[in-house]
C-alpha positions as CSV (number, residue, x, y, z in Angstrom):
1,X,-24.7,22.5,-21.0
2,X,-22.6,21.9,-18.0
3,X,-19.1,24.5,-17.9
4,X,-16.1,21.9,-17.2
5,X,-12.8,23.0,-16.2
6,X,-10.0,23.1,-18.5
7,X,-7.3,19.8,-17.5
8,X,-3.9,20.7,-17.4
9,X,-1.6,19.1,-19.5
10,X,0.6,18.3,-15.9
11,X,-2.8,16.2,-14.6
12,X,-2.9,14.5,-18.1
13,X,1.0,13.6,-18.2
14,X,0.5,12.5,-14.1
15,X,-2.3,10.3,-15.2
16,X,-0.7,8.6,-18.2
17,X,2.6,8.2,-16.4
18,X,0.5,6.4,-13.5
19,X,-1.9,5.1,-15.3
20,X,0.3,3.3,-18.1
21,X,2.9,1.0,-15.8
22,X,0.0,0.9,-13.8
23,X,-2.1,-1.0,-17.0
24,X,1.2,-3.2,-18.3
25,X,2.3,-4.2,-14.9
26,X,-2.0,-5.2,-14.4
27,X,-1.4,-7.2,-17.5
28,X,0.5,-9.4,-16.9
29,X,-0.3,-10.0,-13.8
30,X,-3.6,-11.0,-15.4
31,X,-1.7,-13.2,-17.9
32,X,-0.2,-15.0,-14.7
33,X,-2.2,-17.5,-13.0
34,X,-3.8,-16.1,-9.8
35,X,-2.2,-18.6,-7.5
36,X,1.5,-17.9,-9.5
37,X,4.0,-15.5,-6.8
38,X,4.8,-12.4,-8.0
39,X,8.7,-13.0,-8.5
40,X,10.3,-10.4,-6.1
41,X,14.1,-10.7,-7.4
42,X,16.0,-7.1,-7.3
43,X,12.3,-5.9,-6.4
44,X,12.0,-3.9,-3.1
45,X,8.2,-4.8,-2.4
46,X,7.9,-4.4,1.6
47,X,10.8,-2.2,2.4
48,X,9.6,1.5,3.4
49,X,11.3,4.8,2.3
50,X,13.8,5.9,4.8
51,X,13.3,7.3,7.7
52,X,15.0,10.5,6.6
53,X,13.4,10.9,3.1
54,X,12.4,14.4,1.5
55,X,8.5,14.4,2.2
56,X,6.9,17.6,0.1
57,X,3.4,18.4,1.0
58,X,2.3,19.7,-1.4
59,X,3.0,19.4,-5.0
60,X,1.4,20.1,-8.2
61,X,-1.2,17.4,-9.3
62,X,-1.3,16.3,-6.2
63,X,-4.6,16.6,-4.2
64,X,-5.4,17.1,-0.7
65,X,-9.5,17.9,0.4
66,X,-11.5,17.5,2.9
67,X,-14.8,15.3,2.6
68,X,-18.2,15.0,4.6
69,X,-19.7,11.9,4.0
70,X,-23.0,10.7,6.2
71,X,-21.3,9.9,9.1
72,X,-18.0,11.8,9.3
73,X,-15.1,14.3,7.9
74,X,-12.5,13.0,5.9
75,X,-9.1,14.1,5.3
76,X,-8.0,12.5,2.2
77,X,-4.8,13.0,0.5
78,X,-2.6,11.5,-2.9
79,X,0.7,11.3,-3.8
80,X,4.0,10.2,-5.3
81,X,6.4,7.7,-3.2
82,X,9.8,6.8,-4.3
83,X,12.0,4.4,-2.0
84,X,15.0,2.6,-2.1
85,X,16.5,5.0,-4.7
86,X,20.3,5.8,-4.9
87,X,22.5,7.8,-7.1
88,X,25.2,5.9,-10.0
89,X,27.3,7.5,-12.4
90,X,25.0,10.5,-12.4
91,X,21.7,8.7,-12.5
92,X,19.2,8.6,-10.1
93,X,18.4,4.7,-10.3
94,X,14.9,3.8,-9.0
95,X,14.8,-0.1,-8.4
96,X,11.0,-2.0,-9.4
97,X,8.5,-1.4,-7.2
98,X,10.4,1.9,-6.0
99,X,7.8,4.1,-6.9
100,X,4.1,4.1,-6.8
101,X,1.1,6.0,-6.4
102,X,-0.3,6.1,-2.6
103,X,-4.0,7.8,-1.6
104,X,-4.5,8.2,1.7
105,X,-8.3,7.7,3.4
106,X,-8.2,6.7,6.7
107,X,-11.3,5.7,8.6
108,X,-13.2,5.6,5.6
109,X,-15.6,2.6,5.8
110,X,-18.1,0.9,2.9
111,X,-22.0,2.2,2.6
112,X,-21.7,5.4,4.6
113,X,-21.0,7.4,2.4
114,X,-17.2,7.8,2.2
115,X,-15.5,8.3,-0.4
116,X,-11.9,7.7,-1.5
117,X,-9.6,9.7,-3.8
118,X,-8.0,8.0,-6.8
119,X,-5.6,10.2,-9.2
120,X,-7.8,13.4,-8.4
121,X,-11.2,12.6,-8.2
122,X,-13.7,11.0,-5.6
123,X,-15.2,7.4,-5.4
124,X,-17.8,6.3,-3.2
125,X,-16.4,3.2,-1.3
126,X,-19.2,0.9,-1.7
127,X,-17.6,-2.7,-0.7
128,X,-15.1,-5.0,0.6
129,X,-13.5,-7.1,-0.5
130,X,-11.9,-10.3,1.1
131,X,-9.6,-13.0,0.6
132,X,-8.8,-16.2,2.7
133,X,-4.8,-17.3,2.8
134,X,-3.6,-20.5,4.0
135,X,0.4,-20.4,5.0
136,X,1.6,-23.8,6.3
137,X,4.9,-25.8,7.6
138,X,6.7,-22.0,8.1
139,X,9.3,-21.9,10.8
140,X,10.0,-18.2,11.7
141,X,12.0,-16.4,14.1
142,X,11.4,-13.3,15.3
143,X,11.5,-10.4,12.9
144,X,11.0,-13.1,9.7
145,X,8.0,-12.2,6.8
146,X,6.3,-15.0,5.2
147,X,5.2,-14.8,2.2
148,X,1.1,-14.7,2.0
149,X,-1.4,-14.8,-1.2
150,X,0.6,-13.3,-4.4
151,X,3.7,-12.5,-2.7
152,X,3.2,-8.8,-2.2
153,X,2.6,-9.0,1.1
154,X,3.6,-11.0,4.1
155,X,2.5,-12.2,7.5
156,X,5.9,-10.8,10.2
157,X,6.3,-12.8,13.7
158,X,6.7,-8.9,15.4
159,X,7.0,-10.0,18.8
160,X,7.0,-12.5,21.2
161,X,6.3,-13.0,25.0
162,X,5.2,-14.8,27.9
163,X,2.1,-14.1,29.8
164,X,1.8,-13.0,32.9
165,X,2.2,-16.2,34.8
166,X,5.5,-16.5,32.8
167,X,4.7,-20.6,31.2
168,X,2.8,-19.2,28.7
169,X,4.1,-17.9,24.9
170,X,2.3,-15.4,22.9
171,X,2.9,-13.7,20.1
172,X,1.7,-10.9,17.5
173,X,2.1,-11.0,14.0
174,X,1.3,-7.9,11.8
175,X,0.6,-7.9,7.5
176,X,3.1,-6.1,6.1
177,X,1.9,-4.3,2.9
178,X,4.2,-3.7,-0.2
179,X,4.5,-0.5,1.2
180,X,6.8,-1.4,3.6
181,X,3.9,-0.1,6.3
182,X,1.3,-2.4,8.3
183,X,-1.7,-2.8,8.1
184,X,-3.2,-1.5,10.9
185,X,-4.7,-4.7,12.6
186,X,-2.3,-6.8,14.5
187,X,-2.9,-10.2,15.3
188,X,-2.3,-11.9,19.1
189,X,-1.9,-15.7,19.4
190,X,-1.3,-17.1,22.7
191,X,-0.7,-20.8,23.2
């Protein structure tokens, strides 16, 4: 018989209070059809914390290890973000989508044998997963986020140049996650 460790009611409460909004909000976007935007009213979906937000590294329930997988160490790390929050009559008010559970796993990368850490325990990363979007007829000035797929996430117009003969316009666009962070890829087009 194998000896498990005890779970601490602080782990269970985490998981629940993750887990649940986690399961309602997954609900209905099931109910939803899959083309349907997510209606981002009062929401504040793509807006990062601030740049001067209390950052605590390390807090109870919260994991941080270290992982050797075939190829590589990984760092990988969880935790708790809240954003656009403010104080009212006393209350700290939290607006939808201002907090959410992040993991961290950088450089991990499918059949190598990474894994990835979700609410305290490891998962080997075993596939992608990948999805065409078609945006059309969108004006945008520099700066501007078009909506892509549900409405989570958007496609920003984050610069634009000329080449080096000074006739010629470019310009990089970046995803913008409902983090409020890019994804890491940007995306040159040059006329």
């Amino acid at each position: 018989m194998k000896h498990r460790k005890p779970v601490s009611i602080w782990r269970i409460l985490m998981v629940v209070a993750l887990v649940l909004p986690l399961l309602v909000s997954l609900s209905g976007v099931a109910a939803a059809q899959e083309d349907e935007p997510i209606d981002n009213e009062g929401r504040v979906l793509m807006k990062p914390p601030a740049r001067d937000a209390a950052f605590v590294a390390d807090m109870a329930g919260f994991k941080s290890v270290v992982d050797q997988s075939f190829v590589r160490r990984l760092s990988l790390s969880e935790g708790l973000v809240i954003r656009q929050s403010y104080i009212e009559d006393g209350k700290i008010i939290i607006p939808p989508s201002g907090l959410y559970y992040t993991t961290r796993t950088p450089l991990t990368k499918a059949l190598q044998g990474d894994r990835i850490l979700i609410l305290g325990d490891l998962y080997y990363f075993v596939d992608y997963s990948t999805r065409i979007d078609v945006t059309t007829d969108v004006d945008m000035a520099l700066g501007d986020c078009a909506p892509i797929g549900d409405g989570s996430k958007c496609w920003e117009l984050s610069s634009v140049s000329f080449s080096f003969a000074g006739e010629i316009p470019s310009a990089t666009f970046q995803i913008l996650k409902p983090s409020g962070n890019y994804y890491g890829t940007s995306f040159p087009v040059i006329t």
